[in-house]
C-alpha positions as a Markdown table, in Angstrom:
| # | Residue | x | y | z |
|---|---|---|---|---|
| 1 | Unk | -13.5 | 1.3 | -23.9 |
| 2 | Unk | -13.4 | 5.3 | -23.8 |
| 3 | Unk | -10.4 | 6.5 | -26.1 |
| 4 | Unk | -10.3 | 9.4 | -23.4 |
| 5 | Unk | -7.3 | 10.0 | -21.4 |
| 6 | Unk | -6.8 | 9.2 | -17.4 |
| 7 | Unk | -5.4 | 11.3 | -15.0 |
| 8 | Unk | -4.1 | 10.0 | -12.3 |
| 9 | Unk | -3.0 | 11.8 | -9.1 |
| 10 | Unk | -1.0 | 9.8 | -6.1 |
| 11 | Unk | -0.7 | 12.3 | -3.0 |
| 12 | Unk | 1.7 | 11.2 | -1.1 |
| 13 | Unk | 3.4 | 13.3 | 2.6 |
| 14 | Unk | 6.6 | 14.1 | 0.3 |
| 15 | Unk | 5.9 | 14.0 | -3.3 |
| 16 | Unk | 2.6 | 14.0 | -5.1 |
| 17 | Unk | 2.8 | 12.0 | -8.3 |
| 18 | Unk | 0.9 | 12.5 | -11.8 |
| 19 | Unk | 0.5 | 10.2 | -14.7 |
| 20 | Unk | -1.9 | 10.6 | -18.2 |
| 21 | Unk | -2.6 | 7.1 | -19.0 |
| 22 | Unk | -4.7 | 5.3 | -21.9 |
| 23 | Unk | -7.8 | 3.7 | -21.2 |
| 24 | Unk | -5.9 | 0.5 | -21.1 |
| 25 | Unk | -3.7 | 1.2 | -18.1 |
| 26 | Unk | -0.4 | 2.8 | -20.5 |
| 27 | Unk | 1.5 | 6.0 | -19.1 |
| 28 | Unk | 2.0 | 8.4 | -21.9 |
| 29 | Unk | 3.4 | 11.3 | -19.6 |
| 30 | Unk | 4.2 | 11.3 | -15.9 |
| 31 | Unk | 5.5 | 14.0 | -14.0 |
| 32 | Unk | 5.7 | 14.7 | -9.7 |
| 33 | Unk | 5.4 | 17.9 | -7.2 |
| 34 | Unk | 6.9 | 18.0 | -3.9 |
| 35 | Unk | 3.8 | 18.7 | -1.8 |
| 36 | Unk | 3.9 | 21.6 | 0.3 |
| 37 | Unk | 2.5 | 20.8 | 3.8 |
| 38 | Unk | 3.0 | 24.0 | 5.5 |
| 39 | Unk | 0.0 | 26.3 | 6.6 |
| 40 | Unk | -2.4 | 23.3 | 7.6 |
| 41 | Unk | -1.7 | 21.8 | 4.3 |
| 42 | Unk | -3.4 | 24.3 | 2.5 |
| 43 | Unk | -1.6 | 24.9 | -0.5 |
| 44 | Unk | -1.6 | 20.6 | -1.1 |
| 45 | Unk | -5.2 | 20.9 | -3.5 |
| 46 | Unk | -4.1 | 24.0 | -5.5 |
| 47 | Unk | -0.7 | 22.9 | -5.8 |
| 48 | Unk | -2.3 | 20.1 | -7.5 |
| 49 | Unk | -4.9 | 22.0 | -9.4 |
| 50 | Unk | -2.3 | 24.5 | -11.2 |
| 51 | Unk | -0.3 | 21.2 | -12.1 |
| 52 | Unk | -2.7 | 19.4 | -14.0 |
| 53 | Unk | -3.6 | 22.4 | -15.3 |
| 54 | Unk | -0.5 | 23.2 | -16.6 |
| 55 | Unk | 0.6 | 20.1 | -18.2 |
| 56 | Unk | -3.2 | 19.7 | -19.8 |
| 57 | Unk | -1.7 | 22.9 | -21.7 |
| 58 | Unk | 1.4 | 22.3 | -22.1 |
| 59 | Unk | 0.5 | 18.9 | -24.2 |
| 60 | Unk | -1.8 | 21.0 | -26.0 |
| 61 | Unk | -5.2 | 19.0 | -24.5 |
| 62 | Unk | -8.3 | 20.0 | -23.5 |
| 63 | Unk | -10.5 | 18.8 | -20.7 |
| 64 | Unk | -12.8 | 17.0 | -22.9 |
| 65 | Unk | -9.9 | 15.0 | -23.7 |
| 66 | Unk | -10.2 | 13.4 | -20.4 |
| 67 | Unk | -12.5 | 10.8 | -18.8 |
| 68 | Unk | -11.5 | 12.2 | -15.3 |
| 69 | Unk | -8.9 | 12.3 | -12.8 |
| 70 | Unk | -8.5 | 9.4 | -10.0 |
| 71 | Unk | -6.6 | 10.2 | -7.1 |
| 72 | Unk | -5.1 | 8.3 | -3.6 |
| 73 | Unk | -4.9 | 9.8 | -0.5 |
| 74 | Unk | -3.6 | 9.0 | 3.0 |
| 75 | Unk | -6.6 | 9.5 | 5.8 |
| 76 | Unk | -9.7 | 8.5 | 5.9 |
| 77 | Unk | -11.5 | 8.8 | 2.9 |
| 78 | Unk | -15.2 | 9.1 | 2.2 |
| 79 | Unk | -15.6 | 8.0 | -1.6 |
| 80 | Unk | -18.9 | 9.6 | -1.8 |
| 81 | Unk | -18.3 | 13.2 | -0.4 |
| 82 | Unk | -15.1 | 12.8 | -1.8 |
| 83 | Unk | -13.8 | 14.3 | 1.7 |
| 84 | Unk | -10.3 | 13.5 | 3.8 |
| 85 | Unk | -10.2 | 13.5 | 7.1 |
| 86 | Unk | -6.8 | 12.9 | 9.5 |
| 87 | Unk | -4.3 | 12.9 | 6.9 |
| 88 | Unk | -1.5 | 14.0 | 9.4 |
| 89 | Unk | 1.2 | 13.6 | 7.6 |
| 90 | Unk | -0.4 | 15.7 | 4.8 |
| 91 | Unk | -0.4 | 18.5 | 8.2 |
| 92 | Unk | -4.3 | 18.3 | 7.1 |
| 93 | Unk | -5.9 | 19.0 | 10.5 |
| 94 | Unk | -9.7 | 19.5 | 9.5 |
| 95 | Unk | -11.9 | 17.5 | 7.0 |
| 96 | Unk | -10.6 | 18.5 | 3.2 |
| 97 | Unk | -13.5 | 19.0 | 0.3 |
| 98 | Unk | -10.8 | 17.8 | -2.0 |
| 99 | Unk | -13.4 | 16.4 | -4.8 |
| 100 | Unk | -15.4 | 20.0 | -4.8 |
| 101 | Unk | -12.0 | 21.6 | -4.9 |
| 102 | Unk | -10.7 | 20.3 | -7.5 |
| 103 | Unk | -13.6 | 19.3 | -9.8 |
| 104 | Unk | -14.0 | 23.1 | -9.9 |
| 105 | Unk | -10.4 | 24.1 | -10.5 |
| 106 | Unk | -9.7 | 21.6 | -13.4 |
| 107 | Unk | -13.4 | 21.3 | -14.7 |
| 108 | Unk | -12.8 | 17.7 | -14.7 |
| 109 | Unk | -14.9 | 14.7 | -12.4 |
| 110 | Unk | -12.5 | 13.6 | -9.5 |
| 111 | Unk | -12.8 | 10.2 | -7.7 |
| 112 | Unk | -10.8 | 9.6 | -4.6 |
| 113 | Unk | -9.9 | 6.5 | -2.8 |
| 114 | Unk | -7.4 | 5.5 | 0.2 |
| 115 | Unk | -4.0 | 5.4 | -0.9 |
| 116 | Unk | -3.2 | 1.5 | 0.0 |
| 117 | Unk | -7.2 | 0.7 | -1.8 |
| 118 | Unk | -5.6 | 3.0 | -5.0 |
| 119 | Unk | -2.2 | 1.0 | -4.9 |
| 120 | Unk | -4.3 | -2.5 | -4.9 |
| 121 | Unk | -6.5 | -1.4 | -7.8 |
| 122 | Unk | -2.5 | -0.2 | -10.0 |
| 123 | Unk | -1.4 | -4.0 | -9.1 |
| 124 | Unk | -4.5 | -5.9 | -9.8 |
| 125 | Unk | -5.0 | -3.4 | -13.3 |
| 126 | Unk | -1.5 | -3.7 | -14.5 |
| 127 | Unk | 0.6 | -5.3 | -12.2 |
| 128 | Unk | 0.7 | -9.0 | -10.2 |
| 129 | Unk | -2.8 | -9.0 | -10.4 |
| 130 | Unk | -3.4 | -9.5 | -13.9 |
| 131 | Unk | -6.7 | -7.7 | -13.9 |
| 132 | Unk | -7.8 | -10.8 | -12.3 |
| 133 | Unk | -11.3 | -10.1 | -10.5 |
| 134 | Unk | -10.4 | -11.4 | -7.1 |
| 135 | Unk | -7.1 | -10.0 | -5.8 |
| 136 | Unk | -5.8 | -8.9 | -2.4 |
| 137 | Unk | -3.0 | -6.6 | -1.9 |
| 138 | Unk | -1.0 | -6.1 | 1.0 |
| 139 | Unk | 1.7 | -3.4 | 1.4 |
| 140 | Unk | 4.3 | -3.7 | 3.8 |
| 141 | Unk | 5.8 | -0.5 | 4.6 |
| 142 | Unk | 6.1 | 2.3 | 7.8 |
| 143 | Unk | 2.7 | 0.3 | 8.4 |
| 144 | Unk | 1.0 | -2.4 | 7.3 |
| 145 | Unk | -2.2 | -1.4 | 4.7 |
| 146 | Unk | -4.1 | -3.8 | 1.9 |
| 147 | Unk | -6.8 | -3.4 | -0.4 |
| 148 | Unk | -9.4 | -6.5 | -1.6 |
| 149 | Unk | -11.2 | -6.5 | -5.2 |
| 150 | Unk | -13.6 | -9.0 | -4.8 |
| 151 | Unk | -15.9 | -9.7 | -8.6 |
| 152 | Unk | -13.4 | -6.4 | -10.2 |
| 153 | Unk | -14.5 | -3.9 | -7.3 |
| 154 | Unk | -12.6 | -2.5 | -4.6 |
| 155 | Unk | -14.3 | -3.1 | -1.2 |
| 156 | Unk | -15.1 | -0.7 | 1.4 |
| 157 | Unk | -17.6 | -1.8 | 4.5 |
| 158 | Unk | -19.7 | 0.6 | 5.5 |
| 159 | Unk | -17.4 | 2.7 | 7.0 |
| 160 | Unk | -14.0 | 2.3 | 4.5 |
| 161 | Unk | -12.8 | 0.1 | 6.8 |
| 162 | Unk | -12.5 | -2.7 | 4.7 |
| 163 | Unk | -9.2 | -4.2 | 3.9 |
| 164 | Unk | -7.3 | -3.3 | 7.2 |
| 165 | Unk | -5.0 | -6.3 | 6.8 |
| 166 | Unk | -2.4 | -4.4 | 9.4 |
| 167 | Unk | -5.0 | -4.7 | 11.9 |
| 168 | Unk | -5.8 | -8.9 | 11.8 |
| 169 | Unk | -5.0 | -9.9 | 15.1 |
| 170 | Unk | -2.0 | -12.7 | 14.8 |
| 171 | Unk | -0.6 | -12.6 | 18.3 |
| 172 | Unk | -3.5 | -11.8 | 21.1 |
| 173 | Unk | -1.3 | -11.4 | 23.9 |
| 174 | Unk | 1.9 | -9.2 | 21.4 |
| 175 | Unk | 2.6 | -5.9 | 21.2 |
| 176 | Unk | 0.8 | -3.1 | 21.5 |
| 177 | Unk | -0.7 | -1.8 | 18.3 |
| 178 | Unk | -1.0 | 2.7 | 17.7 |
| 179 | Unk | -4.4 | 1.4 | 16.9 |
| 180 | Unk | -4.7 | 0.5 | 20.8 |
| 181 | Unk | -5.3 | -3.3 | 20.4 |
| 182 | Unk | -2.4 | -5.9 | 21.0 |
| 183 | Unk | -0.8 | -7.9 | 18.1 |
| 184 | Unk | -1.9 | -6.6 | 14.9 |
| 185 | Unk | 0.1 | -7.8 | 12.2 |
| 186 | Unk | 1.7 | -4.1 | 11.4 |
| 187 | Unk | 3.3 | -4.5 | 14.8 |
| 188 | Unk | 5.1 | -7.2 | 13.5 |
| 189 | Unk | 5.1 | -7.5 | 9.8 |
| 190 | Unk | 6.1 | -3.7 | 9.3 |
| 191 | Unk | 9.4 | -2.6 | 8.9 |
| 192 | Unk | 9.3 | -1.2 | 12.0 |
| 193 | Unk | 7.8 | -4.6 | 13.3 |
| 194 | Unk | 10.4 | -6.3 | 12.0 |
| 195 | Unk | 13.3 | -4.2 | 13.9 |
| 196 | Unk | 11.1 | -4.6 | 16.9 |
| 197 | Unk | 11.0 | -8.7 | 16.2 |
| 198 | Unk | 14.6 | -8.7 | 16.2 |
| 199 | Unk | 15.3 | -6.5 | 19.0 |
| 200 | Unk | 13.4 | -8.6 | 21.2 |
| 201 | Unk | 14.9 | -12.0 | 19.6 |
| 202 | Unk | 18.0 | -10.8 | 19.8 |
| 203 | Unk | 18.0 | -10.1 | 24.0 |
| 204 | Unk | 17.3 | -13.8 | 24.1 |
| 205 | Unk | 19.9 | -15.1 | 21.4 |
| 206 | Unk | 23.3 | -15.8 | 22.9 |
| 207 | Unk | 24.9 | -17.0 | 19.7 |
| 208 | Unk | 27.1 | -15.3 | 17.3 |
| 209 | Unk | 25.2 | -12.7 | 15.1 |
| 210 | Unk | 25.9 | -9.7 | 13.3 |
| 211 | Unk | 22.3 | -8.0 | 13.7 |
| 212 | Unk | 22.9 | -8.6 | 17.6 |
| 213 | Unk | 26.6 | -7.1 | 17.6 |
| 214 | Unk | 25.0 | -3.9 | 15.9 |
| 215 | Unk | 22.3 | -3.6 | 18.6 |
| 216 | Unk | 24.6 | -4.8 | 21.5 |
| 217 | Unk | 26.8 | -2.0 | 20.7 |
| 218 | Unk | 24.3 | 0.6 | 20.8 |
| 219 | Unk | 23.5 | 1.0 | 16.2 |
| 220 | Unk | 20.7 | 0.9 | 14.7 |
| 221 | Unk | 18.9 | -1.7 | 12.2 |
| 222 | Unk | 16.5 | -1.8 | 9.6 |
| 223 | Unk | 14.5 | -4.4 | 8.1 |
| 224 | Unk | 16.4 | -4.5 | 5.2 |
| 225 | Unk | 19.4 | -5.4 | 7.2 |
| 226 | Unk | 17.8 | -7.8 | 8.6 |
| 227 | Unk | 16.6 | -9.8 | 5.5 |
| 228 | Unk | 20.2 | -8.8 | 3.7 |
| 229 | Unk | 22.2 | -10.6 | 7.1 |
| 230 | Unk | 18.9 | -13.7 | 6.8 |
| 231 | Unk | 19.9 | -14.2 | 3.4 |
| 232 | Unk | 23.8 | -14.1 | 4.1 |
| 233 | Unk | 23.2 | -16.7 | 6.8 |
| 234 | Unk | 23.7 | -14.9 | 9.8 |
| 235 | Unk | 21.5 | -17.3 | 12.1 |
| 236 | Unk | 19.5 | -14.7 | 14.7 |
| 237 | Unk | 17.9 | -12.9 | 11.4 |
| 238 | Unk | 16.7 | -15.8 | 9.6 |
| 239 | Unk | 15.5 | -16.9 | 13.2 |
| 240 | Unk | 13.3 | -13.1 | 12.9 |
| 241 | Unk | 12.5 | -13.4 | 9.1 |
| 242 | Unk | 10.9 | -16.8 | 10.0 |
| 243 | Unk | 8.8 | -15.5 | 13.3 |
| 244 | Unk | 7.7 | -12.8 | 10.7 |
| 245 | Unk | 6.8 | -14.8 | 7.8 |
| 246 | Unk | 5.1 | -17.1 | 10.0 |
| 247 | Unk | 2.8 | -14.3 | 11.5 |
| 248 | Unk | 2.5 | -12.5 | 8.0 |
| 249 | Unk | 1.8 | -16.4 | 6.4 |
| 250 | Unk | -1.2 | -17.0 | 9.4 |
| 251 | Unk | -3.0 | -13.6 | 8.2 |
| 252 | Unk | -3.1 | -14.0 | 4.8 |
| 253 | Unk | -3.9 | -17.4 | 4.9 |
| 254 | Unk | -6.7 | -16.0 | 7.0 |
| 255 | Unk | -7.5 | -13.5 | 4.1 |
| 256 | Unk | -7.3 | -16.0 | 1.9 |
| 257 | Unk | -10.2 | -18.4 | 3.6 |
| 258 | Unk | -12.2 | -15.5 | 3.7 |
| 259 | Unk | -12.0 | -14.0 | 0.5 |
| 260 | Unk | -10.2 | -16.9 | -1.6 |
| 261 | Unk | -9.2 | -14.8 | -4.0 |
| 262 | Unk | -7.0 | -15.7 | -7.1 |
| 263 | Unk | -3.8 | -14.0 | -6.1 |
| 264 | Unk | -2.8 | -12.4 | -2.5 |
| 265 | Unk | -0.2 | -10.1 | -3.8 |
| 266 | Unk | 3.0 | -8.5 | -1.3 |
| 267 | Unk | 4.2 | -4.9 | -1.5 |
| 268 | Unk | 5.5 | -2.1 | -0.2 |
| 269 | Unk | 9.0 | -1.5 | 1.0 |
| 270 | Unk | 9.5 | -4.7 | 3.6 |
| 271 | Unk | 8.7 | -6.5 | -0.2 |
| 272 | Unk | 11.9 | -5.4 | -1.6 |
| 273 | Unk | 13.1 | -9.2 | 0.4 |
| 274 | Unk | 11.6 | -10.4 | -3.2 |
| 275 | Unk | 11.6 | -14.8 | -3.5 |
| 276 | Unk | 13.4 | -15.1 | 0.2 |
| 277 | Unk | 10.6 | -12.9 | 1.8 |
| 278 | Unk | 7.7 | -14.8 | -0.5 |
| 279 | Unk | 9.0 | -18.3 | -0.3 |
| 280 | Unk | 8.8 | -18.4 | 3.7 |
| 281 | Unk | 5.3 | -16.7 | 3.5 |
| 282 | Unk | 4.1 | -19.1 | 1.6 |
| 283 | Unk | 5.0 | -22.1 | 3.4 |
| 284 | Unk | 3.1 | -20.6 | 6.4 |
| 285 | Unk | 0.0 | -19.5 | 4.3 |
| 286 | Unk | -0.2 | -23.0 | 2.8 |
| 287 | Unk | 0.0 | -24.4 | 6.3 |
| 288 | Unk | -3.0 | -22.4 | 7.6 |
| 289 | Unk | -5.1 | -21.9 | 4.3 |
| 290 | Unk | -8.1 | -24.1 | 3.8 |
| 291 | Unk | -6.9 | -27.0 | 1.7 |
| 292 | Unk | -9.1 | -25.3 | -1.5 |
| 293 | Unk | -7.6 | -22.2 | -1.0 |
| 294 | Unk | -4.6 | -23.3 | -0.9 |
| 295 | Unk | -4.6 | -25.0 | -4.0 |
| 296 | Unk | -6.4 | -22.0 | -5.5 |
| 297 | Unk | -4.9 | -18.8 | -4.4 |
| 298 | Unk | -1.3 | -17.7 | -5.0 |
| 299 | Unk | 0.7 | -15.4 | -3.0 |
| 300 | Unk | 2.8 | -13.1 | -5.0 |
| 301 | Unk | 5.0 | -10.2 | -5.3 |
| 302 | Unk | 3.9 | -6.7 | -6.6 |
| 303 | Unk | 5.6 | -5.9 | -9.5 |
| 304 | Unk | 4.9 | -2.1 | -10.1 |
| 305 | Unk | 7.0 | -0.5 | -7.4 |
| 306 | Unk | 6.3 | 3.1 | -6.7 |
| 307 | Unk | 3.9 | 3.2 | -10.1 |
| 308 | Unk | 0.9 | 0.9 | -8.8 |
| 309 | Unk | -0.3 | 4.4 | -6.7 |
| 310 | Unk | -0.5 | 6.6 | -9.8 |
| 311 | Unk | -1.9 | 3.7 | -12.1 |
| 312 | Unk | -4.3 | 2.3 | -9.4 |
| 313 | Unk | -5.6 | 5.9 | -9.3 |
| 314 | Unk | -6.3 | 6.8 | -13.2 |
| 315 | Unk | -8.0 | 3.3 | -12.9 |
| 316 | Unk | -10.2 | 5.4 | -10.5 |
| 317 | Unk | -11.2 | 7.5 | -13.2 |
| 318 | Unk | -12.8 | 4.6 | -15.3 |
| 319 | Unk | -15.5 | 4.0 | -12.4 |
């Protein structure tokens, strides 16, 4: 192992996060940027470039202190150009050279992935994962992204497409998907799929609820009032948090026959449900997993939070 130093860069539509790590996956120093989106995005890359810059300095390194610098972007991202295309939320409206960029602003070799592919390589490295070689991650936030190390590499398909585990099909004839398909699991399993779950359950539900007296009088919900009135017993909510775990359980266990890897591990915001979320989704992916895979594979719960972005992508920098 390289006794070099990682950079790792997490680019995010808010904040754009930094951490030096080991060679081994530890964070000595970790610092953020809000990133400026205005102009087309165009002051995101040097914004970036002037930061690791400066803190290189400021800890009184040099760039030959460094194996490299990993980094995880939203959009579409082509590993070997190094390229993003339709970050929108980045306001990044044309095809970024963000590898040529920045390899010649720092003087240091960049590797760039897809945000959720990043986040899955931080948990498998140093979080649920274990550094296990066969993992499958699946973040549950706005949308519904994933990531699959299959033999300790990150998967792609030949055109980065692997690992859309928002876009399994678990309900042919349910919603309609932004993709343009009906039933993906983000429609459901998202937090905004889980709002929409309960709007529709609730309409139907003539019983007494506190999720359906907020939306009969005209308030908004969230998932996490949802799961917080599931877990307090309000009967409507654990009626949605079982349709959800149910659809989330049938994809994985899907996944899981496919892959069979050692651990399927859940993140992302929705995840913040912890053992009551995890619990139900196992029952379902036990029910639909191949009987070796489900005495094989474990579903878990990401442990690393907001940090498995900028560890996933100094674990980048190792490749």
């Amino acid at each position: 192992m390289t006794d070099q130093k990682l950079i790792g860069v997490d680019l995010g539509g808010t904040t754009t996060k930094f951490a030096i790590t080991t060679a081994d996956g530890e964070i000595q120093q970790r610092w953020s940027i809000d990133t400026n989106v205005l102009d087309e995005g165009a002051h995101i890359v040097p914004d970036i470039i002037d930061s690791i810059n400066e803190h290189i300095s400021l800890y009184q390194m040099k760039p030959e202190d460094f194996e490299g610098i990993g980094m995880g972007s939203p959009g579409s991202v082509d590993v070997k150009a190094g390229t993003v295309t339709g970050a929108y939320n980045l306001n990044w409206k044309t095809m970024q050279n963000v590898k040529a960029d920045i390899e010649a602003g720092t003087h240091l070799a960049l590797t760039i992935d897809n945000d959720a592919n990043v986040a899955a390589l931080g948990e498998r490295w140093r979080g649920a994962g274990e550094n296990e070689p066969d993992v499958v991650f699946v973040t549950l936030g706005t949308g519904v992204g994933g990531g699959v190390i299959a033999d300790g590499r990150l998967l792609h398909g030949v055109a980065g497409s692997a690992g859309e585990i928002g876009h399994v099909c678990v309900d042919p004839h349910g919603y309609l998907c932004t993709c343009g398909n009906h039933g993906c699991l983000e429609t459901v399993a998202s937090a905004t799929g889980v709002v929409r779950v309960a709007r529709e359950m609730a309409e139907e539900y003539s019983g007494n609820s506190s999720i359906k007296k907020t939306l009969d009088d005209g308030d908004e919900i969230s998932s996490k009032i949802v799961f917080d009135a599931a877990k307090n017993g309000d009967p409507l909510a654990i009626k949605v948090v079982d349709r959800v775990s149910y659809f989330l359980g049938l994809a994985l266990a899907n996944v899981g026959n496919t892959m069979n890897p050692r651990y399927v591990v859940i993140g992302g915001g929705v995840s913040a449900a912890g053992e009551f979320l995890r619990s139900q989704v196992e029952k379902y992916f036990k029910q639909f997993a191949f009987t070796n895979v489900r005495e094989t594979t474990e579903v878990r719960l990401a442990t690393l939070g907001n940090g498995a972005g900028v560890l996933g992508a100094a674990r980048l920098a190792l490749n």
